[in-house]
C-alpha positions in Angstrom: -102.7 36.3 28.4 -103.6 35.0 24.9 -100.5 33.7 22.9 -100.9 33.5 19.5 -100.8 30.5 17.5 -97.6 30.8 15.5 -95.7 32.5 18.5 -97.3 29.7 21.0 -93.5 27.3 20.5 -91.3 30.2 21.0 -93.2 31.6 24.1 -93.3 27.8 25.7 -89.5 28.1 25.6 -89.0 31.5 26.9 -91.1 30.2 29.8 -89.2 27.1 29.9 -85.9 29.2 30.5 -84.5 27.6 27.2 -82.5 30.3 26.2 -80.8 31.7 29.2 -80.2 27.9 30.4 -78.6 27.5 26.6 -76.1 31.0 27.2 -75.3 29.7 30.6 -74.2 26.1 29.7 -72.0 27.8 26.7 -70.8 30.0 29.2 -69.6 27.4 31.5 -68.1 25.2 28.4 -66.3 28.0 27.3 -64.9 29.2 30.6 -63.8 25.6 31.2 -61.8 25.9 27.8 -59.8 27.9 29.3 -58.8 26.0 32.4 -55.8 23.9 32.6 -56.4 20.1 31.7 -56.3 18.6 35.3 -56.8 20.0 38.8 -55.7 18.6 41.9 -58.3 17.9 44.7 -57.3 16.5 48.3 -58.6 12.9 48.9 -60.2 12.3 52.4 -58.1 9.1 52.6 -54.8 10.9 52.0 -53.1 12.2 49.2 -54.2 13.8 46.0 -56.5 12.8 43.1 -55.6 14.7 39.5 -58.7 15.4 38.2 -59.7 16.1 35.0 -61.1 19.7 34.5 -63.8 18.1 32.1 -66.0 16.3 35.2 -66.1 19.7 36.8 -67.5 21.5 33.2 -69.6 18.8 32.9 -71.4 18.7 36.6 -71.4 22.6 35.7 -73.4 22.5 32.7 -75.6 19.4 33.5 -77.3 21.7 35.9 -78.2 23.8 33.1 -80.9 21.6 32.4 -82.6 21.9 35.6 -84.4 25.5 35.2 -85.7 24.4 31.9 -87.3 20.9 33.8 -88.9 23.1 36.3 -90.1 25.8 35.0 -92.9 26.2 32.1 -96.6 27.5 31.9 -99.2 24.7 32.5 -101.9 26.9 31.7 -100.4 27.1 28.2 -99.3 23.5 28.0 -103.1 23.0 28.8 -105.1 24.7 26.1 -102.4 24.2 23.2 -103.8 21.7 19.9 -99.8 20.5 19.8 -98.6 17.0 21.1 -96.9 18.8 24.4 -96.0 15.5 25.7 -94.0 15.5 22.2 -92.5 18.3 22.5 -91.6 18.0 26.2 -89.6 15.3 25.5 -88.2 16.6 22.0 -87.1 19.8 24.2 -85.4 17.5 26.8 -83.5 15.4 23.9 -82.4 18.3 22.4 -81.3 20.1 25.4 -79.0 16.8 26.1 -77.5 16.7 22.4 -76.5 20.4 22.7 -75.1 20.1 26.1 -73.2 17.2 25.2 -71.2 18.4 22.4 -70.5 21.6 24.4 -68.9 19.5 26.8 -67.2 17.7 23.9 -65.8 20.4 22.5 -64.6 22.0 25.7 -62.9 18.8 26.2 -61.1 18.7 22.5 -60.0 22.9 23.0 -58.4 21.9 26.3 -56.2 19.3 24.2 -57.8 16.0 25.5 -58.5 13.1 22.9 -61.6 11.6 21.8 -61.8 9.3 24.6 -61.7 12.1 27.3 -64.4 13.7 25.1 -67.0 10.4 25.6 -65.6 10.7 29.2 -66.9 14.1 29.6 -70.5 13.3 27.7 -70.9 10.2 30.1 -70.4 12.7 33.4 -72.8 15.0 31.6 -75.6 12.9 30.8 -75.2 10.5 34.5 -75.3 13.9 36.6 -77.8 15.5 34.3 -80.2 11.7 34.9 -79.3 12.9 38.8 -80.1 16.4 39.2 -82.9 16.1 37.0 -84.4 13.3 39.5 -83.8 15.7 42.6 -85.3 18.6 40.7 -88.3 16.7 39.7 -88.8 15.6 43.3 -87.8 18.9 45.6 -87.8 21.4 43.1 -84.6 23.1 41.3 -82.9 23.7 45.2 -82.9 20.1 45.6 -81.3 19.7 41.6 -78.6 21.8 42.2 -78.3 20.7 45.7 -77.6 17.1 44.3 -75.1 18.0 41.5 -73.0 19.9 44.4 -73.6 17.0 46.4 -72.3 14.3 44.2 -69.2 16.7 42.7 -67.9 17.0 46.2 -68.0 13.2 47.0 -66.2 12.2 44.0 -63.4 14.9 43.8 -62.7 14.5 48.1 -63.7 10.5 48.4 -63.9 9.3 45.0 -60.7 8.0 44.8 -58.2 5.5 46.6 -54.5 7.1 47.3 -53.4 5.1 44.6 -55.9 6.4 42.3 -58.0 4.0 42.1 -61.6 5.3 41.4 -64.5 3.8 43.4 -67.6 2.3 41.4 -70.0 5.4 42.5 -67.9 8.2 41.5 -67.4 6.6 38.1 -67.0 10.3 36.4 -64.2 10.5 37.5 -62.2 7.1 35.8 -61.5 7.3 31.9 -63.9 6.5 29.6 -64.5 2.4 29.3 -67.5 1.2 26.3 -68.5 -0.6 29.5 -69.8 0.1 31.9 -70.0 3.4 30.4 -72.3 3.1 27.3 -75.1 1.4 29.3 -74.7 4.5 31.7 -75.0 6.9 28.7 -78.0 4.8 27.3 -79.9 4.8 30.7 -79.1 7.9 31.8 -80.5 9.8 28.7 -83.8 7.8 28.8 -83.9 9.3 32.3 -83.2 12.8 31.1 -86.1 12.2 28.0 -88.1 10.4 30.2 -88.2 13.4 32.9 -88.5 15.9 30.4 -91.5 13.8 28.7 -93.1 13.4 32.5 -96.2 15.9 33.3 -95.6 18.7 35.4 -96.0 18.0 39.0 -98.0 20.9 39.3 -100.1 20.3 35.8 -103.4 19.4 38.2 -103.9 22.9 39.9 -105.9 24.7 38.3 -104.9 28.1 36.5 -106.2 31.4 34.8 -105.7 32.7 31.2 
């Protein structure tokens, strides 16, 4: 169907699922608001991790950005004058700054300081780089398959009985400048980066 030239933005991000993946992420933020600080999750190797209710918002809303990856219209990608390879990647920066300070401020309502806040962006953006990666190779199954994946492994294996946190389920330890800003740093290139990428589907050939 024709889309008109000063409407052709706005219908690009309906059919991106920008708006509903927007509500649902604030959804999930606020909801986590709510929650009690910490949660206690049963480690494999015995005893109990405490938890911070901020990775599990986090993990939530990071696979908020997968519809809006995997979804779209080629066929209008295809014919519009605009720089989409632009505004792919402008979409997927923006989707990340929003998301992030959603998490923040979940984190500062729940009483936690401006470290636990970083802590929660860093989860955010390194499981965002993650599902993004699955969904881009298996489709939005495999994105939130991963996320589910990776949140079970930390909160049931992450952790040693005396609490200390193992080196692949860093979103669960407190927030250190490094290794943590390097993370942040590579894992939102990812996210761009994805966003930015063609559509694996851009090459068949569609109808008006």
């Amino acid at each position: 169907m024709p889309v008109r030239a000063d409407g052709a933005v706005a219908t690009w991000w309906r059919r991106r699922l920008v708006p509903p993946a927007l509500l649902a992420a604030a959804g999930a933020a606020a909801a986590g608001a709510l929650l009690p600080a910490t949660v206690l999750t049963p480690q494999l190797r015995g005893g109990e991790l405490e938890a911070t209710t901020a990775v599990v918002v986090s993990f939530a809303v990071a696979t908020c950005l997968v519809p809006p990856l995997v979804a779209g219209d080629v066929a209008l990608e295809a014919r519009s004058p605009r720089p989409v390879r632009a505004l792919r990647a402008g979409l997927g920066a923006l989707l990340l700054v929003v998301t992030c300070a959603l998490v923040v401020a979940s984190a500062l309502v729940r009483g936690g300081d401006v470290s636990a806040a970083a802590a929660a962006a860093r989860t955010l953006v390194v499981t965002a780089a993650l599902a993004l990666t699955a969904a881009r190779v298996g489709g939005t199954t495999a994105g939130f398959s991963a996320v589910l994946a990776y949140l079970g492994c930390c909160l049931f294996a992450g952790a040693s009985p005396d609490g200390t946190v193992e080196a692949w389920a860093r979103p669960l330890a407190p927030w250190r400048t490094l290794p943590d800003l390097p993370l942040v740093v590579v894992g939102a290139a990812v996210v761009v980066a994805l966003f930015a990428a063609r559509p694996r589907h851009a090459s068949r050939r569609t109808t008006d």
